[in-house]
ChimeraX commands (.cxc) that place a marker at each C-alpha (Angstrom):
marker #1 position -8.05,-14.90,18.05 radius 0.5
marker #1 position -4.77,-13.59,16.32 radius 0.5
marker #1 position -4.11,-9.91,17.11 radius 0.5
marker #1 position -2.61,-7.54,14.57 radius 0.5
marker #1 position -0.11,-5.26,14.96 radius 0.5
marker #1 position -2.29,-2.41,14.52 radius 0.5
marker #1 position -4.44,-3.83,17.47 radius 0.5
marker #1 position -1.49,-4.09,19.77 radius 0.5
marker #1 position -0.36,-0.54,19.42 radius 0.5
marker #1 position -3.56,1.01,19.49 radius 0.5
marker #1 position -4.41,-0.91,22.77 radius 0.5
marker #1 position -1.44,0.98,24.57 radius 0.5
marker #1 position -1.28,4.00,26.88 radius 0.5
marker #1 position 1.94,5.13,25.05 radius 0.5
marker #1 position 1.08,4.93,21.44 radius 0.5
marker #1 position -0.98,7.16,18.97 radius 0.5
marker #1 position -2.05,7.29,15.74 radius 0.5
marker #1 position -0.81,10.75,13.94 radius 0.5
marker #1 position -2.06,9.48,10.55 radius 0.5
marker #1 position -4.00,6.81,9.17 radius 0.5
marker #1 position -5.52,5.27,5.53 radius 0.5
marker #1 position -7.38,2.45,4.52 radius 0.5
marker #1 position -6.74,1.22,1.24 radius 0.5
marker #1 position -9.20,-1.30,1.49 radius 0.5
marker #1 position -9.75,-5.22,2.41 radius 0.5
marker #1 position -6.41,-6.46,3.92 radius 0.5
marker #1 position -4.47,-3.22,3.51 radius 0.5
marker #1 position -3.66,-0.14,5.90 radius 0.5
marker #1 position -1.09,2.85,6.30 radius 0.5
marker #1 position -1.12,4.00,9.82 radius 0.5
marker #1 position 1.33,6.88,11.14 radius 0.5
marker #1 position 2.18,6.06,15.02 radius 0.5
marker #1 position 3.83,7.87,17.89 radius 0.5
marker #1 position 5.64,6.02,20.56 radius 0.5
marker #1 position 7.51,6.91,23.88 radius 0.5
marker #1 position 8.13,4.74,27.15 radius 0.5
marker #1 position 6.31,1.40,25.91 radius 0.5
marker #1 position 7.12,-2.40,25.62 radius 0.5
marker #1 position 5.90,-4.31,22.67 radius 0.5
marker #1 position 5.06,-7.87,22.03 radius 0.5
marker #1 position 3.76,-8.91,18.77 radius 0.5
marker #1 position 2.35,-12.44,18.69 radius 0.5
marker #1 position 2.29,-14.31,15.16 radius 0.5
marker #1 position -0.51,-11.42,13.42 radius 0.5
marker #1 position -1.75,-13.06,9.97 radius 0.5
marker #1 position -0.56,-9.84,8.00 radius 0.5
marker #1 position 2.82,-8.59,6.65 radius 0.5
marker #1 position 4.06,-5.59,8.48 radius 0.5
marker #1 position 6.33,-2.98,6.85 radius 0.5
marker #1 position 7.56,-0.18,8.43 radius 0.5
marker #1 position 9.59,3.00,8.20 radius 0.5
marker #1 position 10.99,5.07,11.46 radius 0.5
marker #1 position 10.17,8.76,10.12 radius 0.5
marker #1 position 11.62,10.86,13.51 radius 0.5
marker #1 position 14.11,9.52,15.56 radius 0.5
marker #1 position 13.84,5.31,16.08 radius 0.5
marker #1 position 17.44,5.09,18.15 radius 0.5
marker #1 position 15.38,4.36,21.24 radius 0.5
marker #1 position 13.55,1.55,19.94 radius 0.5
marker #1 position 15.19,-2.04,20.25 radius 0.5
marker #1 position 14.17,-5.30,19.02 radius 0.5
marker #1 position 14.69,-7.41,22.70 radius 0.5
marker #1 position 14.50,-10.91,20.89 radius 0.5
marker #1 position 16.95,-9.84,18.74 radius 0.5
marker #1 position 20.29,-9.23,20.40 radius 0.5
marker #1 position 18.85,-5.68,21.36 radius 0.5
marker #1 position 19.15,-3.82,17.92 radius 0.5
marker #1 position 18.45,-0.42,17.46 radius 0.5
marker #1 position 16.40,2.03,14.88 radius 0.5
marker #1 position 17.44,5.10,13.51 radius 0.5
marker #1 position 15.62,7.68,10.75 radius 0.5
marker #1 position 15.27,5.88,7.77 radius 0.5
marker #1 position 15.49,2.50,8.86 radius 0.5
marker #1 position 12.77,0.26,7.51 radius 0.5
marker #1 position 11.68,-3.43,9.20 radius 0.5
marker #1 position 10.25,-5.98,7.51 radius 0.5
marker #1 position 8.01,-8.37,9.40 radius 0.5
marker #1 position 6.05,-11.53,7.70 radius 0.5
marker #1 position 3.02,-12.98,8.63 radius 0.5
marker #1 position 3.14,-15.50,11.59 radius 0.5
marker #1 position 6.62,-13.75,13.32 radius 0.5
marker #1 position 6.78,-13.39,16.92 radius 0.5
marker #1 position 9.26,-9.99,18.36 radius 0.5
marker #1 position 9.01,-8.55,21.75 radius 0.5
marker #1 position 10.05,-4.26,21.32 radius 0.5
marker #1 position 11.40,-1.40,24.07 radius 0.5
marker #1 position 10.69,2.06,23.27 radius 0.5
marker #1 position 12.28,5.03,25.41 radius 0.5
marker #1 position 13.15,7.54,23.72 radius 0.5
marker #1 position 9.93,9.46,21.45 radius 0.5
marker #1 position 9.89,7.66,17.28 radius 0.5
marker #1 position 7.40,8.29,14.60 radius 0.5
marker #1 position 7.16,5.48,12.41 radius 0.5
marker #1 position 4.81,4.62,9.31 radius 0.5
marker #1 position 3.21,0.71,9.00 radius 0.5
marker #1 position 2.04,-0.68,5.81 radius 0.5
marker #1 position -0.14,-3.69,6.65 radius 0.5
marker #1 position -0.86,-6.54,4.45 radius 0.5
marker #1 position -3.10,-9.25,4.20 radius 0.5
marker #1 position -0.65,-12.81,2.26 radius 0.5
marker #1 position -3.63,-12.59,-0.04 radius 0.5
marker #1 position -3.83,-9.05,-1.28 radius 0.5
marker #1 position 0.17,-8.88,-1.39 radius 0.5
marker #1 position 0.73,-11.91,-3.10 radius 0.5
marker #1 position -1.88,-11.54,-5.88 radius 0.5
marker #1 position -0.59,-8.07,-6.16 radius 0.5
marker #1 position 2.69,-8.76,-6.80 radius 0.5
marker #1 position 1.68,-11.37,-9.00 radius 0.5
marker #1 position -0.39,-8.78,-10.99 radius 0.5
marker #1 position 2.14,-5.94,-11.09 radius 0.5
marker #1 position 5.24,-8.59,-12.05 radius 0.5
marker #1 position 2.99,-10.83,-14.18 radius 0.5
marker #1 position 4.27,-14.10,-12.84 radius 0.5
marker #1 position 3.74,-16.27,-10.47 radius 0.5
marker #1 position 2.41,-15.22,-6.75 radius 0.5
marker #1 position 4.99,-17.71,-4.94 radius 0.5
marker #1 position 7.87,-16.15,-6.74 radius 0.5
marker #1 position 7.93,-13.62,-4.16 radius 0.5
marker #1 position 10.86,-13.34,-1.87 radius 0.5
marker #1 position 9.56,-11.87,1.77 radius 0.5
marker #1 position 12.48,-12.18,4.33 radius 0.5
marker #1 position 12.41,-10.65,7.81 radius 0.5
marker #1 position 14.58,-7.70,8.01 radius 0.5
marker #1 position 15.37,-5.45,10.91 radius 0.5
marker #1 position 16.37,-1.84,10.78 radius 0.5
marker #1 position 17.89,-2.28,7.23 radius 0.5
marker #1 position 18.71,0.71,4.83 radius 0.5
marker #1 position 16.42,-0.45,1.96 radius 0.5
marker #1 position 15.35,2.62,-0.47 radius 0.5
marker #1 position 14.02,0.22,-2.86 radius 0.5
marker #1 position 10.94,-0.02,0.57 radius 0.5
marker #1 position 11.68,2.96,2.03 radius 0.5
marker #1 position 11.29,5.58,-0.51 radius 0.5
marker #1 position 7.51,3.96,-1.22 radius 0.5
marker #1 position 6.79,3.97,2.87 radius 0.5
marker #1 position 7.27,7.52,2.89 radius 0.5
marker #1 position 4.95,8.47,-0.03 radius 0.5
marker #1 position 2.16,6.13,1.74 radius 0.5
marker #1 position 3.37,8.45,4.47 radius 0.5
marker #1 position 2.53,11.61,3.34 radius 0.5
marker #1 position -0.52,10.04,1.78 radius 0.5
marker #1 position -1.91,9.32,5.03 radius 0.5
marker #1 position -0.94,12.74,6.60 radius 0.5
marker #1 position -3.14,14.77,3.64 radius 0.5
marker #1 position -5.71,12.01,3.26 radius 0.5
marker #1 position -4.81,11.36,-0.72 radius 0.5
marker #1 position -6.32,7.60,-1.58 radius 0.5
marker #1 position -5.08,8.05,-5.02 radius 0.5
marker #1 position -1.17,8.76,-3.73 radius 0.5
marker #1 position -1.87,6.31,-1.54 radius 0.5
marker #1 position -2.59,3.74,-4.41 radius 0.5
marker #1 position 0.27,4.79,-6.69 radius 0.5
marker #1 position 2.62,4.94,-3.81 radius 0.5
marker #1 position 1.43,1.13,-2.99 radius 0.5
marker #1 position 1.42,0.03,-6.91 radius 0.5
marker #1 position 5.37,1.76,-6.47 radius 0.5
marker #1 position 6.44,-0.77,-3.71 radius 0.5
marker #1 position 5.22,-3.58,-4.27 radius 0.5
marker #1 position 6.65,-3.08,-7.93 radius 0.5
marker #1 position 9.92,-2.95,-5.97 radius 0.5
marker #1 position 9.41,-5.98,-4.03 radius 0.5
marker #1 position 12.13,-8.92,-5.21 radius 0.5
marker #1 position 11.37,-11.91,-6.47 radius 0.5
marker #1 position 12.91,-15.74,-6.93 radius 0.5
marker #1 position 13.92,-16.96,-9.37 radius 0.5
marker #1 position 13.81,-20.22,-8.18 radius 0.5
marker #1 position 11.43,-23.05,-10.10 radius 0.5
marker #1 position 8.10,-23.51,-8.48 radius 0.5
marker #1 position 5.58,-26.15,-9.25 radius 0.5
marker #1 position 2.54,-26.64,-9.82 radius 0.5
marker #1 position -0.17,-23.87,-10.15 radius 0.5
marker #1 position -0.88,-22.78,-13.87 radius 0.5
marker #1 position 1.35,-22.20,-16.89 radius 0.5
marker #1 position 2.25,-19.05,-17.66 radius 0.5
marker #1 position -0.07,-19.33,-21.04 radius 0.5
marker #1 position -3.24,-20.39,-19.54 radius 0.5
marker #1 position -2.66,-17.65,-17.44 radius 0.5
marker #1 position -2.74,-15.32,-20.36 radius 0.5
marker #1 position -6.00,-17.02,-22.06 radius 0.5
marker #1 position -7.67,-16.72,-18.86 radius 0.5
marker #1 position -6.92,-12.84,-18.22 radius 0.5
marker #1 position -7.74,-12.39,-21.38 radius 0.5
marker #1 position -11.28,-14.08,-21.29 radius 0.5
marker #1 position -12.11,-12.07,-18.22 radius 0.5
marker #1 position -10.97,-8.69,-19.56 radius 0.5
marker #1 position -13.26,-9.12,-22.32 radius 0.5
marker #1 position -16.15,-10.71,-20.31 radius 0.5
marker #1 position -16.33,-8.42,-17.14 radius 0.5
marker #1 position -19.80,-7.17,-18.20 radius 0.5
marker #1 position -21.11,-10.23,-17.96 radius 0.5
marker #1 position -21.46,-13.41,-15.58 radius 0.5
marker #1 position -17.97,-15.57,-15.29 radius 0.5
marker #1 position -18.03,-18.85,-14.28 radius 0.5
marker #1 position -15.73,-20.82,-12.54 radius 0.5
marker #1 position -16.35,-23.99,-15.13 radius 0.5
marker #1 position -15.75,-21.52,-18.24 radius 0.5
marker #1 position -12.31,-20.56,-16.62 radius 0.5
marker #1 position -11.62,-24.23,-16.21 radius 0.5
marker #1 position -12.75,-25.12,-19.43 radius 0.5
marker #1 position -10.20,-22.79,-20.94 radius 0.5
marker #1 position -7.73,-23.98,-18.78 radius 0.5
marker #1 position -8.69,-27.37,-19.55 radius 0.5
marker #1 position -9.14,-28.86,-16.25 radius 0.5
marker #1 position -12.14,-29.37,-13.51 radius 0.5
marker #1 position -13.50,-26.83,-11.61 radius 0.5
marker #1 position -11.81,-27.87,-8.25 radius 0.5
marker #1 position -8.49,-28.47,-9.63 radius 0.5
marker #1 position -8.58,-24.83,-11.71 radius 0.5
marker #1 position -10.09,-23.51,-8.24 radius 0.5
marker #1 position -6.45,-24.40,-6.31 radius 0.5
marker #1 position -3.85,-24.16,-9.03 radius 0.5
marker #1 position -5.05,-20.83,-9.78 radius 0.5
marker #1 position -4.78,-19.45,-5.88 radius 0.5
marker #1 position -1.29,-20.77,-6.34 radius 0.5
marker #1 position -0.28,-18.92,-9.45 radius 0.5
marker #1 position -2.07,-15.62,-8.59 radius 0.5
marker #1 position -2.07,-15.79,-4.71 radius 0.5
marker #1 position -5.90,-15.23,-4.43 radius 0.5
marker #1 position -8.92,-17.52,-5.77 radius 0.5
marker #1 position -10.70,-16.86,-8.74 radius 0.5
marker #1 position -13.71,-14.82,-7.90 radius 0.5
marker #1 position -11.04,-12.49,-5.73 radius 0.5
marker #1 position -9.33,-11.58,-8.55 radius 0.5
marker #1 position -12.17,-10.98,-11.14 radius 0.5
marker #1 position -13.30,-8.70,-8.47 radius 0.5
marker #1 position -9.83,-6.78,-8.38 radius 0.5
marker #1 position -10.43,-6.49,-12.30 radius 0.5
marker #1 position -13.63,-5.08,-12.26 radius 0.5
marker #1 position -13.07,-2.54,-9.28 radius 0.5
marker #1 position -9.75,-1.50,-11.74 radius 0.5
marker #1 position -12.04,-1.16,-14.79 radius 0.5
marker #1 position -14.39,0.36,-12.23 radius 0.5
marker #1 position -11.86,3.52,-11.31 radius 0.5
marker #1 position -10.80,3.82,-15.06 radius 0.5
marker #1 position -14.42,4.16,-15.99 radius 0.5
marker #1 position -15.05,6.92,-12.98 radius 0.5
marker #1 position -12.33,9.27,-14.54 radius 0.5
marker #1 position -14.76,9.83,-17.54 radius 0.5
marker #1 position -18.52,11.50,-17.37 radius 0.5
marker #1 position -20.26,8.08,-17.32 radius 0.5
marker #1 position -22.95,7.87,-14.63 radius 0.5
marker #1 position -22.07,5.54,-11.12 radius 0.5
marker #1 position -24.98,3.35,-12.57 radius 0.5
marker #1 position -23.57,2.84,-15.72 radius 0.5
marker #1 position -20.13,2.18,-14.31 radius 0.5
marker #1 position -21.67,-0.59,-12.11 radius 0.5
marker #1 position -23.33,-2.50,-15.32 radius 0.5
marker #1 position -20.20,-1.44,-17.22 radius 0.5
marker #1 position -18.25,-3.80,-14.60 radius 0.5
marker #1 position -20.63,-6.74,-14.34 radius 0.5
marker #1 position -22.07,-5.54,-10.79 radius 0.5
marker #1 position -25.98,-6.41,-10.87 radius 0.5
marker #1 position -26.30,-2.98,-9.14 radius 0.5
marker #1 position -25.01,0.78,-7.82 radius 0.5
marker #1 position -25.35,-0.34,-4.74 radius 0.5
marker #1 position -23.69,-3.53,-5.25 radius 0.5
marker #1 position -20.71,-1.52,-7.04 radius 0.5
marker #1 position -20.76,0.84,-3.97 radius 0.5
marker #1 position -20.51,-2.05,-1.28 radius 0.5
marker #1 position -17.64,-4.00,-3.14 radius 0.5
marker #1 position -15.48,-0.96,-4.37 radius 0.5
marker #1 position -15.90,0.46,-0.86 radius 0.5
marker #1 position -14.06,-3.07,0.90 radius 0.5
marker #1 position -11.63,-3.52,-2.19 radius 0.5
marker #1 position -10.58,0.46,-2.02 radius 0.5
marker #1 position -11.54,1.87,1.40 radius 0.5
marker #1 position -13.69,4.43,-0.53 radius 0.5
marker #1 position -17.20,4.57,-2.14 radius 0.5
marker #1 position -17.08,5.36,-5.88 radius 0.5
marker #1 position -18.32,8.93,-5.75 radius 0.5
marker #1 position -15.40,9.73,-2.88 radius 0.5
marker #1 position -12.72,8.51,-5.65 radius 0.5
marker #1 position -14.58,10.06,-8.35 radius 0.5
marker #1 position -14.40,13.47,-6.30 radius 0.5
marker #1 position -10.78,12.94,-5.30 radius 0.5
marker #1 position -9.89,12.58,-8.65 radius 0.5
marker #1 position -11.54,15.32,-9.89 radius 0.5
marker #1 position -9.79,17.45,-7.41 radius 0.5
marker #1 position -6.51,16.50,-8.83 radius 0.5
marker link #1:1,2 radius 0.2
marker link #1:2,3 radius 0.2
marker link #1:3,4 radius 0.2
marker link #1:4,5 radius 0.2
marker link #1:5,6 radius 0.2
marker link #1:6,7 radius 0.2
marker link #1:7,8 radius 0.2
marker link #1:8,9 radius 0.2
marker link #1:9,10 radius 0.2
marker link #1:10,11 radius 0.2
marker link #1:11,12 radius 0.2
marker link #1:12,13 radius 0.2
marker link #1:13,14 radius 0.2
marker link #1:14,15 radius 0.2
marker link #1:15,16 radius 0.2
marker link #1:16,17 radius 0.2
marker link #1:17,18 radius 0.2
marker link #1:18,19 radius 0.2
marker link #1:19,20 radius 0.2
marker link #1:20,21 radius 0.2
marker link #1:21,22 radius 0.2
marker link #1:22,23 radius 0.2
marker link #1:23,24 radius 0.2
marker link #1:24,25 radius 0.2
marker link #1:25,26 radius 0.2
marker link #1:26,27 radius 0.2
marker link #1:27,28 radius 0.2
marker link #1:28,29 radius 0.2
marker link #1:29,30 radius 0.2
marker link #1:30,31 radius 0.2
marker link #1:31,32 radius 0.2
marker link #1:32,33 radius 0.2
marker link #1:33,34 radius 0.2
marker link #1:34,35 radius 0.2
marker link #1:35,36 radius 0.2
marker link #1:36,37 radius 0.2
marker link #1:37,38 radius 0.2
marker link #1:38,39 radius 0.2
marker link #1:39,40 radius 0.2
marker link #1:40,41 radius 0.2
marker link #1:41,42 radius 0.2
marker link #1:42,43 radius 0.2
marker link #1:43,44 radius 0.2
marker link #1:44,45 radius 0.2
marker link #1:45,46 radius 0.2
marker link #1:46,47 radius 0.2
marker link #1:47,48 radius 0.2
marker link #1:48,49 radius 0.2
marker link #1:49,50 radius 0.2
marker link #1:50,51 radius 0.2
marker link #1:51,52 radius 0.2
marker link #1:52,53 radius 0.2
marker link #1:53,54 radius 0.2
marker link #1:54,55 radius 0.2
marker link #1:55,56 radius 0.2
marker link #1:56,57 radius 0.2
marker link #1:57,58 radius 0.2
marker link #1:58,59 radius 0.2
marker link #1:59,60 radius 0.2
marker link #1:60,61 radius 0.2
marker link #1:61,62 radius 0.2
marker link #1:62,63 radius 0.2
marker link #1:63,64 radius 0.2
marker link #1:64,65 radius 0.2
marker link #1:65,66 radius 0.2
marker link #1:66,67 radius 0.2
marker link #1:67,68 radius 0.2
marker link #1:68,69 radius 0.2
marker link #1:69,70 radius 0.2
marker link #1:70,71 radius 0.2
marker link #1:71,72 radius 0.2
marker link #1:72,73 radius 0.2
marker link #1:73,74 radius 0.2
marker link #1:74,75 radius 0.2
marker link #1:75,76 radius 0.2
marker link #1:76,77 radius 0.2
marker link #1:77,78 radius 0.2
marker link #1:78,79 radius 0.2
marker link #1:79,80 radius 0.2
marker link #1:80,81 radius 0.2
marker link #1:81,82 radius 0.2
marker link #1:82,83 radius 0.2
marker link #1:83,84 radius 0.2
marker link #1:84,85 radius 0.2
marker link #1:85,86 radius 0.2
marker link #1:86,87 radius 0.2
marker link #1:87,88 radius 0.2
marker link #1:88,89 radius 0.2
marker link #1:89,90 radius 0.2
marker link #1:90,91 radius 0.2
marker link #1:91,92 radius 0.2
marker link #1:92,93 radius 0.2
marker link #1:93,94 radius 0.2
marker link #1:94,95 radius 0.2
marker link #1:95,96 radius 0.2
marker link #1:96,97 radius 0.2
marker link #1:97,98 radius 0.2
marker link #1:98,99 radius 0.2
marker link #1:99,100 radius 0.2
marker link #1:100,101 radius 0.2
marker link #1:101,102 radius 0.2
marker link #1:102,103 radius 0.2
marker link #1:103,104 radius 0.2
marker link #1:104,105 radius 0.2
marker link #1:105,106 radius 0.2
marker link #1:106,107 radius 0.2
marker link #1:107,108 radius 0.2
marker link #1:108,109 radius 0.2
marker link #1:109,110 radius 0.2
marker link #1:110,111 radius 0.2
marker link #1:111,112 radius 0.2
marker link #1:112,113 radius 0.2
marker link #1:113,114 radius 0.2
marker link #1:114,115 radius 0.2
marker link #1:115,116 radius 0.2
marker link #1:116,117 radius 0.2
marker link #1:117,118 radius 0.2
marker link #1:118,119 radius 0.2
marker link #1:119,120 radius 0.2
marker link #1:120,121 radius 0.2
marker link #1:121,122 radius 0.2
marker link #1:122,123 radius 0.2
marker link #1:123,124 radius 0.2
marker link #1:124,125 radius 0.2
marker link #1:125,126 radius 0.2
marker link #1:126,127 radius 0.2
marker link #1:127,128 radius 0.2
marker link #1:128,129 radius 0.2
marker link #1:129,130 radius 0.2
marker link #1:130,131 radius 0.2
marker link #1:131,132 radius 0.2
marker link #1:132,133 radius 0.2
marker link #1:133,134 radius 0.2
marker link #1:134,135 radius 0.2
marker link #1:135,136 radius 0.2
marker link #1:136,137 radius 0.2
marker link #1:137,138 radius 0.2
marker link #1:138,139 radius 0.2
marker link #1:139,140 radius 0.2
marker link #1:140,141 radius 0.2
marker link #1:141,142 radius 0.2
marker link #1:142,143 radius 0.2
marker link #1:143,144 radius 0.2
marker link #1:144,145 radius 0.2
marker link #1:145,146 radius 0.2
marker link #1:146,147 radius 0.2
marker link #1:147,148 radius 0.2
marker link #1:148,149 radius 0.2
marker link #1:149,150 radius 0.2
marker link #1:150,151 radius 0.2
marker link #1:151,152 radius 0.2
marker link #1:152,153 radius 0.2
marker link #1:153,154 radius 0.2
marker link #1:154,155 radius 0.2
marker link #1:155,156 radius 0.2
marker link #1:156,157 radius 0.2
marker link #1:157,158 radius 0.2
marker link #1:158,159 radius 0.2
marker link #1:159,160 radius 0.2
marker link #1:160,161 radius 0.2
marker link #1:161,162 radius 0.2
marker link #1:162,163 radius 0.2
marker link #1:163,164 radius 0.2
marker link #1:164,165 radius 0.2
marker link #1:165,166 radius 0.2
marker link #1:166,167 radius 0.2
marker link #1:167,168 radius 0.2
marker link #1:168,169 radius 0.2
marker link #1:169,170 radius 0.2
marker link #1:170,171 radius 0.2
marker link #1:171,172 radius 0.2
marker link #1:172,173 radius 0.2
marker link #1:173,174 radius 0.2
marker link #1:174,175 radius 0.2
marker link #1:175,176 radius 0.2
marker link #1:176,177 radius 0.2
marker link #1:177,178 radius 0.2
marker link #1:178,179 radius 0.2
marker link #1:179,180 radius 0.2
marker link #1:180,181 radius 0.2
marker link #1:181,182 radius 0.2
marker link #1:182,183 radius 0.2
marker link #1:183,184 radius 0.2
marker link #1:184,185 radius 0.2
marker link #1:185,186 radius 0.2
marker link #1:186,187 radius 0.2
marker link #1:187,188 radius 0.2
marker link #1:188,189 radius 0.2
marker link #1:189,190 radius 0.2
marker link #1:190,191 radius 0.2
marker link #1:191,192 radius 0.2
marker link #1:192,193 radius 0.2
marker link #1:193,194 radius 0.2
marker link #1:194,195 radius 0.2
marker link #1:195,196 radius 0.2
marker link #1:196,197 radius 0.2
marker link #1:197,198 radius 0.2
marker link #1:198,199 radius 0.2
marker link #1:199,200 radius 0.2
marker link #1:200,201 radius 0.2
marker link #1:201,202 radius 0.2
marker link #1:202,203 radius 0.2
marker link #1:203,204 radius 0.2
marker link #1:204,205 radius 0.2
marker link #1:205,206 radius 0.2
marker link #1:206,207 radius 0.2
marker link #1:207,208 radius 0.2
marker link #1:208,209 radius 0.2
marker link #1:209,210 radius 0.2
marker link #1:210,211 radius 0.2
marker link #1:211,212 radius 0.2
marker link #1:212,213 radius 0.2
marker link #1:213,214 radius 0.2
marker link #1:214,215 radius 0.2
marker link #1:215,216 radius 0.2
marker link #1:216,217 radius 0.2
marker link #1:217,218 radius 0.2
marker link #1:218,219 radius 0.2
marker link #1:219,220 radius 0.2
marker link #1:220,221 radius 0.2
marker link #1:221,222 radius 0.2
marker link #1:222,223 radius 0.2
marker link #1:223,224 radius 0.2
marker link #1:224,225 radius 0.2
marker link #1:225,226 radius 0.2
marker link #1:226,227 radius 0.2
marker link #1:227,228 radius 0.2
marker link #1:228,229 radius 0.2
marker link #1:229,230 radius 0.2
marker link #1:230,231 radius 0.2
marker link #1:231,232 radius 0.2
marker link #1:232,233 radius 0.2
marker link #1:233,234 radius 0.2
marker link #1:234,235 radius 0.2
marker link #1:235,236 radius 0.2
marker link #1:236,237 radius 0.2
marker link #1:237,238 radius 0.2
marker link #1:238,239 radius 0.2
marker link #1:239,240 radius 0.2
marker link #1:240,241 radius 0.2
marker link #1:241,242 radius 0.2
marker link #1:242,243 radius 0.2
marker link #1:243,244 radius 0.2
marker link #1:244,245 radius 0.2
marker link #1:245,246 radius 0.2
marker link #1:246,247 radius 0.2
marker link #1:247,248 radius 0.2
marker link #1:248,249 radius 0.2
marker link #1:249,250 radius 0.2
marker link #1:250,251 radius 0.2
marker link #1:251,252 radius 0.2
marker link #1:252,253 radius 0.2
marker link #1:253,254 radius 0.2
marker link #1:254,255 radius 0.2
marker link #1:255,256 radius 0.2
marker link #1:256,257 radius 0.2
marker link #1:257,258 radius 0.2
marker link #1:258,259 radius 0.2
marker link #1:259,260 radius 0.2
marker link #1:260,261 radius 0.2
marker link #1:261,262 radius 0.2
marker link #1:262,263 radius 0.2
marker link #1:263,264 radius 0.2
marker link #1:264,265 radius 0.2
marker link #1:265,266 radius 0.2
marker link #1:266,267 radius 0.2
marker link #1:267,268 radius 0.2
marker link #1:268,269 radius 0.2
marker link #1:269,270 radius 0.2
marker link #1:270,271 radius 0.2
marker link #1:271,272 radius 0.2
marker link #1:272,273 radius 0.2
marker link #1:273,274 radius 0.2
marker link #1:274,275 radius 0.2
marker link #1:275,276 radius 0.2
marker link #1:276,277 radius 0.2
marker link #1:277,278 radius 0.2
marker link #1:278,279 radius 0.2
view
């Protein structure tokens, strides 16, 4: 079983958690505290982004040539890496961790192309502000509790995030794309089919099915879900009841609403509807 890095850390005597906040299925913010520890990460299936808030000169990457942090550096580590870490003198550093499916299909949302277009290198103790500005909103998110910075502080790096330009093949063109979003948008009442998306894209069912988790890094039903839980927060920022939000969105039920928005957003939908209210 593949650990993640948030496993690791929170397994050891040094390390401890000054902040945490779950943004839902396959993402995290977690604030940790380190002194006197030795790290091995071993190929976790999520991205890990961090940012060393206090200190960081102590900590050194072993496997590579012994680099050292400092405040403000930021480290990006893909999915599958391997890196083996000495900590002596006391850091506090932020993670962002992400699932290849939920950062994929939202970059491919927020840059409206195509999911494999985005360019994820490993980088260690880099000056990056495009990341690191971002990392310390989610930060400070985590430290008052605020979902909804959280969100807009996640929509803000990822935004950031480059891309290639380089020609990819396969998946879907970018106008079948477009006819398909649009379809959904203006069906998410109702039942959606994976045959009526093919249909439009004109192609089976099974081919649609993997061309599309190309293009948009996720499979179908993953991201109509992702478009009714958005039209499910816009809707819970007006006076409409939970229960009418939930048939508003094509959920059979509150409670079905509830359970989905609460593993897409970390958060039922009368804990967002309150913290936006208190805004």
């Amino acid at each position: 079983m593949q650990q993640t890095v948030e496993d690791v850390l929170g397994r050891s005597n040094a390390a401890s958690m000054a902040g945490k906040i779950s943004l839902g299925t396959g993402c995290g913010v977690v604030i940790w505290e380190n002194q006197n520890d030795w790290v091995h990460y071993e190929r976790p299936d999520h991205h890990t982004f961090s940012l060393y808030l206090k200190d960081g000169t102590g900590t050194r990457r072993l496997d590579a040539g012994g680099i050292a942090g400092w405040p403000g550096a930021v480290c990006i580590l893909p999915a599958g890496h391997r890196s083996d870490w000495e900590i002596t003198s006391a850091s506090q550093f932020v993670h962002l961790y992400l699932s290849d499916e939920a950062l994929r299909s939202a970059f491919s949302r927020i840059h409206a192309c195509d999911a494999r277009r985005l360019d994820l290198a490993e980088e260690n103790f880099v000056d990056k502000p495009e990341v690191s500005v971002p990392l310390a909103e989610l930060a400070r998110a985590a430290v008052s509790n605020d979902p909804l910075r959280a969100d807009t502080a996640l929509a803000e790096f990822v935004a950031r995030l480059p891309g290639r330009t380089a020609r990819v093949s396969g998946g879907l063109p970018p106008y079948v794309i477009r006819r398909v979003e649009e379809y959904v948008v203006a069906n998410l009442s109702g039942t959606i089919r994976l045959d009526d998306l093919a249909e439009l894209a004109g192609m089976s069912g099974f081919h649609f099915h993997r061309m599309f988790r190309l293009a948009r890094g996720c499979p179908p039903h993953v991201w109509i879900t992702q478009h009714r839980v958005h039209r499910a927060k816009v809707l819970l920022r007006t006076p409409v009841s939970i229960a009418e939000v939930a048939v508003a969105c094509g959920f059979s039920s509150q409670s079905h609403l509830t359970r989905v928005f609460r593993e897409q957003t970390g958060r039922t939908p009368g804990q967002f509807r309150r913290a936006w209210q208190a805004r």
